[in-house]
N, C-alpha and C positions, 0 to 999 in steps of 0.2 A: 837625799834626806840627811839632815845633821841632827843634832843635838848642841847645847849652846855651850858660847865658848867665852870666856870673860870680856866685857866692852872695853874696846880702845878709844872710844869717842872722849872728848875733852871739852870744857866748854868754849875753849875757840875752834874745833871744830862744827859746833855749832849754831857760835856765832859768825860765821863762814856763810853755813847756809842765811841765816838772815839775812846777813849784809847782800847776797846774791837773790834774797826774795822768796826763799823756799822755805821760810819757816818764819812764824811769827815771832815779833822779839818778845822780851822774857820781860815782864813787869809784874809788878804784884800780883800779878794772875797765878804765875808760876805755869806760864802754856806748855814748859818743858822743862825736864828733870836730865842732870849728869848723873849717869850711876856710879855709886862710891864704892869702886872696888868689890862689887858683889862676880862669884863666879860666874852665875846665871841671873836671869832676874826675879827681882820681888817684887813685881809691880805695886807701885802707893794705890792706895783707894784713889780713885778718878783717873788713874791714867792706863794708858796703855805702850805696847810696845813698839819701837817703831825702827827704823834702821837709814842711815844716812843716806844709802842710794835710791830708796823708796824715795826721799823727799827730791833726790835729783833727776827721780823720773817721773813726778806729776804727782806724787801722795800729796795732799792736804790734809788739815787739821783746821777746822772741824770740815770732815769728810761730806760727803752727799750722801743724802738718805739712797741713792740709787747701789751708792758704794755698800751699805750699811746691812739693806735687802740681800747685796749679794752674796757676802760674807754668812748670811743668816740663810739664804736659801742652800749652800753648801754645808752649813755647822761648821763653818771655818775661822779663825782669827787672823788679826792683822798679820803674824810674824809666820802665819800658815805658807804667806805666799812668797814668793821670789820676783827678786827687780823686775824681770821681762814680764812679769805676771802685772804688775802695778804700772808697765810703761803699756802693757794693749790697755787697762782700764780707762789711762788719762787719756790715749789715743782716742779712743774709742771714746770718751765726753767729748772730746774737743770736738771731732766730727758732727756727733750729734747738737752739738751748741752752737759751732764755728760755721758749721755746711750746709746743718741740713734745718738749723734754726730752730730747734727741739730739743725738750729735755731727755736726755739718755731714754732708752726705750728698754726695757727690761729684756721683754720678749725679742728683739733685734739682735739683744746682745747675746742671747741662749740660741741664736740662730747661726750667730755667728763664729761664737765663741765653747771651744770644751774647758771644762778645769776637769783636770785627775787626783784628786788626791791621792797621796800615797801612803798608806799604812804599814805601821810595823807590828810585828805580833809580840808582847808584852802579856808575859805572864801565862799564855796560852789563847789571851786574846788580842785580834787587831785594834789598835787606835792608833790617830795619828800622830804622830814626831811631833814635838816642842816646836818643831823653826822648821821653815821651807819644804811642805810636805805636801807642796799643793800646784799643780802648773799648771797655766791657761795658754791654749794652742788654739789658732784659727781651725775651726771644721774642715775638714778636705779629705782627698783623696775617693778613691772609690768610685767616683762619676755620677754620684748621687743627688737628690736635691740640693743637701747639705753642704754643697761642696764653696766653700770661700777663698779656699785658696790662693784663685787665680781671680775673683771677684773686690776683693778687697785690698787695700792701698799695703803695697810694703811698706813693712817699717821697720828697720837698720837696728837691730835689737844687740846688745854686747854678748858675744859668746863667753867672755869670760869675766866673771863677777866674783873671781878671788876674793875671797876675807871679808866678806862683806856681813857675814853672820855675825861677827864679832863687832860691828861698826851699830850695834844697838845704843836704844835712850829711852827715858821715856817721855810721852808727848799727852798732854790733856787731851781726855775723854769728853767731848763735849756733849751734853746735853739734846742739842736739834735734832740730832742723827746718831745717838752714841755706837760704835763700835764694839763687838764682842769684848767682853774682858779679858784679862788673861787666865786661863785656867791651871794652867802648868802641865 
């Protein structure tokens, strides 16, 4: 669990991600924002928050309404989650689009999948952290029905996601599916 830390993002590192296909280019739309030197963010009316390794591990803009459920059936925010948490999401679309020729399955993924959030106690009472308070872990252990562990496909997740708090921007809210806002 962090709290936020000032963006080092630039906008050629953003236009990085374009040119590599991970983010839409920037035209009058304005699909993405550099932050100016803000310690933490202020997110503009329409956007939200987003972070550079999220986009290198399958986040899109505008996201899928399955993404958008999920977020909403947790009370979570985009910047709630950590890279490995958005690298099983995009996993886990691909599978269900790529394999099994279906749209995401809600209920498949609650079968498959835990998220924890993690709270902090503020003031006397718990809520969650600003950035990365939230981890999604395959089901297992135990020997239970629930057990995915050994049922489902490895996937080669980065043990270390150094600085990447600080690798924020913002990214257009889109409409189809909007995303939690930021609440602060």
């Amino acid at each position: 669990m962090s709290f936020w830390a000032p963006s080092d993002v630039t906008e050629a590192t953003l236009n990085g991600l374009v040119s590599r296909g991970l983010l839409c280019p920037l035209t009058s739309m304005e699909e993405w924002r550099v932050p100016q030197g803000e310690q933490s963010p202020t997110s503009p009316l329409g956007y939200i928050i987003s972070f550079v390794l999220f986009h290198e591990r399958g986040f899109t803009s505008p996201s899928l309404q399955f993404f958008q459920g999920l977020l909403q059936h947790y009370g979570l925010e985009l910047q709630h989650l950590n890279p490995n948490g958005i690298q099983h999401v995009s996993t886990f679309v691909a599978v269900c689009e790529g394999f099994l020729g279906v749209p995401p399955v809600f209920n498949l993924f609650l079968c498959i999948f835990s998220i924890y959030p993690i709270k902090a106690r503020v003031g006397g009472e718990l809520h969650l952290a600003p950035v990365r308070c939230a981890s999604i872990h395959l089901r297992g252990g135990g020997g239970g029905k629930n057990t995915w562990a050994g049922e489902y496909m490895s996937i080669p997740l980065t043990k270390d996601n150094k600085g990447w708090p600080s690798s924020w921007f913002y990214v257009k809210n889109h409409g189809d599916a909007p995303l939690p806002a930021y609440s602060s």
